[in-house]
One Martini backbone bead per residue (centre of mass of N, CA, C, O) as a GRO file, in nm:
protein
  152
    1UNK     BB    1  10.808   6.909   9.287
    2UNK     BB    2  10.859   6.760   9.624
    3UNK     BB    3  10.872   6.555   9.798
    4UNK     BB    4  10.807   6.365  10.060
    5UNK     BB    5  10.982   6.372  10.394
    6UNK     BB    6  11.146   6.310  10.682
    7UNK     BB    7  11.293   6.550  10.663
    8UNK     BB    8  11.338   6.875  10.712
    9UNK     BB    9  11.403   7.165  10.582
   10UNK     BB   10  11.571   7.421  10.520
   11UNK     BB   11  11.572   7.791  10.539
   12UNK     BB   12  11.808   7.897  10.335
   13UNK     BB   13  11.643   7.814  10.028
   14UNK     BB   14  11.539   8.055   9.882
   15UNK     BB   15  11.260   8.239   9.656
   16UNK     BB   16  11.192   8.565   9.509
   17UNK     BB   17  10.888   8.699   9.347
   18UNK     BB   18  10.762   8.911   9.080
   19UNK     BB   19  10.654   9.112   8.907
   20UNK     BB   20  10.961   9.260   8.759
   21UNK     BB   21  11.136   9.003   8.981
   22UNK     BB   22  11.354   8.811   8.922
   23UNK     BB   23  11.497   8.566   9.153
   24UNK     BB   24  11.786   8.571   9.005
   25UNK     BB   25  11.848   8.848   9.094
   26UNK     BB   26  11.988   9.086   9.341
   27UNK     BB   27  11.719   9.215   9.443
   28UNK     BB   28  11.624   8.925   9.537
   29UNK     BB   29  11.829   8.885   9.781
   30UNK     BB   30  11.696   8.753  10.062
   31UNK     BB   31  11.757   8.707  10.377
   32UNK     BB   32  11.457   8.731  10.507
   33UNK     BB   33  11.147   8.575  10.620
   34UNK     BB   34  10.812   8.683  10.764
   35UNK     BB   35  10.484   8.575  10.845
   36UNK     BB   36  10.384   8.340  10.719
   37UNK     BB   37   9.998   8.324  10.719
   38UNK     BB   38   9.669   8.219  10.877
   39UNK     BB   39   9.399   8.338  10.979
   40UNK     BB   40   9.067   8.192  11.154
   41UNK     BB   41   8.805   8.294  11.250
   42UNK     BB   42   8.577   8.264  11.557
   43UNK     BB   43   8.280   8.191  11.669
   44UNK     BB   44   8.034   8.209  11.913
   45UNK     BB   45   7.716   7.982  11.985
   46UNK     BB   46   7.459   8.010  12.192
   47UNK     BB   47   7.149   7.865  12.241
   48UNK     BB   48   6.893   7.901  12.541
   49UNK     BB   49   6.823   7.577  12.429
   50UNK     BB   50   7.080   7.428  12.477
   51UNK     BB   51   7.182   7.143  12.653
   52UNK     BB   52   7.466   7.275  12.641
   53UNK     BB   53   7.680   7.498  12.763
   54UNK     BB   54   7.836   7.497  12.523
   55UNK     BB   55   7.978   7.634  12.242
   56UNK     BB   56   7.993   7.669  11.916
   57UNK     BB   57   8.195   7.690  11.625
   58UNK     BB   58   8.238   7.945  11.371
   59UNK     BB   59   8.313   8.009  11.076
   60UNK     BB   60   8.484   8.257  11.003
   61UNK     BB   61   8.718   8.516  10.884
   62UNK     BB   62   8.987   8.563  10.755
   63UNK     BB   63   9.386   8.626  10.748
   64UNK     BB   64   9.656   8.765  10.669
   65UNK     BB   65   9.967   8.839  10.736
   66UNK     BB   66  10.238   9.036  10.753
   67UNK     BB   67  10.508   8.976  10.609
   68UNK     BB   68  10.863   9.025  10.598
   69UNK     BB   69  11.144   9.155  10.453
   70UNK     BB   70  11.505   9.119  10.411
   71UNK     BB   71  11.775   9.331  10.291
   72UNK     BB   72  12.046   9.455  10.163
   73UNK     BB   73  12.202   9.677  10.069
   74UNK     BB   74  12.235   9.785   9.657
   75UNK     BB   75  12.120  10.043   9.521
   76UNK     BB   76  11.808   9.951   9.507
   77UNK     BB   77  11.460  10.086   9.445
   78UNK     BB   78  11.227   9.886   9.370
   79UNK     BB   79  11.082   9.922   9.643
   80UNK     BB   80  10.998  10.194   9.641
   81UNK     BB   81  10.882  10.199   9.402
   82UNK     BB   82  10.659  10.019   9.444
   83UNK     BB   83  10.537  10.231   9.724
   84UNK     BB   84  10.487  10.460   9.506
   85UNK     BB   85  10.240  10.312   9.313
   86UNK     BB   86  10.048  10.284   9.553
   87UNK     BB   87  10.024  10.546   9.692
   88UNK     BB   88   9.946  10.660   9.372
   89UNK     BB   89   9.727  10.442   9.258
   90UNK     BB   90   9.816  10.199   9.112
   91UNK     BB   91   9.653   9.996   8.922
   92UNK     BB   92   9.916   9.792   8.870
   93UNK     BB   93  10.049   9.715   9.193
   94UNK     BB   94   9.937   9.471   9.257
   95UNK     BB   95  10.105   9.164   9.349
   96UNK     BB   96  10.228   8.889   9.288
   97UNK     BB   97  10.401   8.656   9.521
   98UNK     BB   98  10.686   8.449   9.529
   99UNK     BB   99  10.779   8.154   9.762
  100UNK     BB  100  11.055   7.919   9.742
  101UNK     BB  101  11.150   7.640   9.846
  102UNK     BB  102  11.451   7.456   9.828
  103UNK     BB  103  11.620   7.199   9.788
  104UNK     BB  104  11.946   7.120   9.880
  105UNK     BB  105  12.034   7.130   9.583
  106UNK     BB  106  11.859   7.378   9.436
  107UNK     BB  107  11.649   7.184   9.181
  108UNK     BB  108  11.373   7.218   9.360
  109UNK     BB  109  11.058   7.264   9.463
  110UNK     BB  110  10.914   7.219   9.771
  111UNK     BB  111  10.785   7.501   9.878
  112UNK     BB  112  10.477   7.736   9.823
  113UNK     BB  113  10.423   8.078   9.812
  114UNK     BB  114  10.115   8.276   9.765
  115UNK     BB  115  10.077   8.631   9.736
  116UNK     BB  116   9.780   8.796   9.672
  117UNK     BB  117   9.754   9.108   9.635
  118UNK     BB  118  10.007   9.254   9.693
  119UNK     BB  119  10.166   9.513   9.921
  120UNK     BB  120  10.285   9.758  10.037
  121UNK     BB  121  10.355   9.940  10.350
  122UNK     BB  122  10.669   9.932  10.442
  123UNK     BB  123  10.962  10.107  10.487
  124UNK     BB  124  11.297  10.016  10.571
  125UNK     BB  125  11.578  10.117  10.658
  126UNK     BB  126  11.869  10.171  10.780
  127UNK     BB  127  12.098  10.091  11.058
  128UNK     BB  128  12.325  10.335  11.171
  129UNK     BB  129  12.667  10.329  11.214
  130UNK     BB  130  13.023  10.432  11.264
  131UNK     BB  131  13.098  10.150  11.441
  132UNK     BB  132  12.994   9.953  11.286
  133UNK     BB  133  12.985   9.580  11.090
  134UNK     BB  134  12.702   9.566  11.004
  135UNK     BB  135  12.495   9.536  10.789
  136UNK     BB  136  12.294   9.668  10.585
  137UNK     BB  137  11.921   9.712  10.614
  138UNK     BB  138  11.617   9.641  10.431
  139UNK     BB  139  11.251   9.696  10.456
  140UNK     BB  140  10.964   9.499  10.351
  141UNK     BB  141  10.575   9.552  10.382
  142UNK     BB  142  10.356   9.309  10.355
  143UNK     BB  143   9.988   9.288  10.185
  144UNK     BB  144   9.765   9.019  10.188
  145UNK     BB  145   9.463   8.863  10.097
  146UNK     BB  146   9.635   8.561  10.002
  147UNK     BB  147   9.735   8.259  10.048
  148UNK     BB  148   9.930   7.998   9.871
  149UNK     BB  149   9.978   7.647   9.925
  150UNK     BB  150  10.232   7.461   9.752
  151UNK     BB  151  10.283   7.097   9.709
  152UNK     BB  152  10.358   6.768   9.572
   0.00000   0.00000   0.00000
């Protein structure tokens, strides 16, 4: 992993892998990728007796929202195929999928995360026009129970 440093990472080398999907593959070569992120739900609460009007936060529970990755078209079936192994309630369809930012050199990892137990929810294929010149987009929502970030 890469140490830290003053200037922040550029958005555009990243890697993207999960079983089945090596990252150096070009079924894995996505444009964009959006979502990363966790929420933590508080609740308030004050007792009819505490001295402050004010109520206290009690951390509740967390959750993941979803991912969104984007792709051109490359005539691979691969993310369909994995939402129908979920569909069809495949026992070993959930997948850790791993989302790697690599340094300006492209020679080493400096953040990682990891979404735990991912599943597809929705595939959208490509918005087509007969006059268009822009790339045919295929998109892909991920639903993860947790996500796990690793830096140097």
């Amino acid at each position: 992993m890469a140490i830290e440093r003053d200037r922040p990472y550029s958005q555009f080398n990243f890697l993207v892998s999960w079983e089945g999907l090596d990252a150096s593959d070009v079924k894995a070569g996505f444009q964009e990728i959006s979502g990363l992120g966790m929420e933590i739900t508080v609740a308030e609460y004050r007792a009819g007796n505490f001295k402050d009007n004010a109520p206290m936060k009690i951390t509740g529970t967390y959750k993941v929202p979803d991912i969104t990755l984007k792709r051109g078209v490359i005539g691979a079936t691969n993310l369909y195929e994995w939402l129908e192994e979920v569909r069809n309630g495949a026992e070993d369809a959930l997948k850790d999928v791993t989302i790697e930012l690599l340094t300006q050199d492209r020679s080493e990892t400096a953040v990682k995360w990891e979404l735990k137990n991912a599943r597809p929810t929705k595939y959208t294929g490509p918005a087509l026009n007969g006059k268009g010149t822009d790339v045919a987009i295929e998109e892909l929502v991920l639903a993860s129970e947790r996500i796990v970030l690793e830096t140097a």
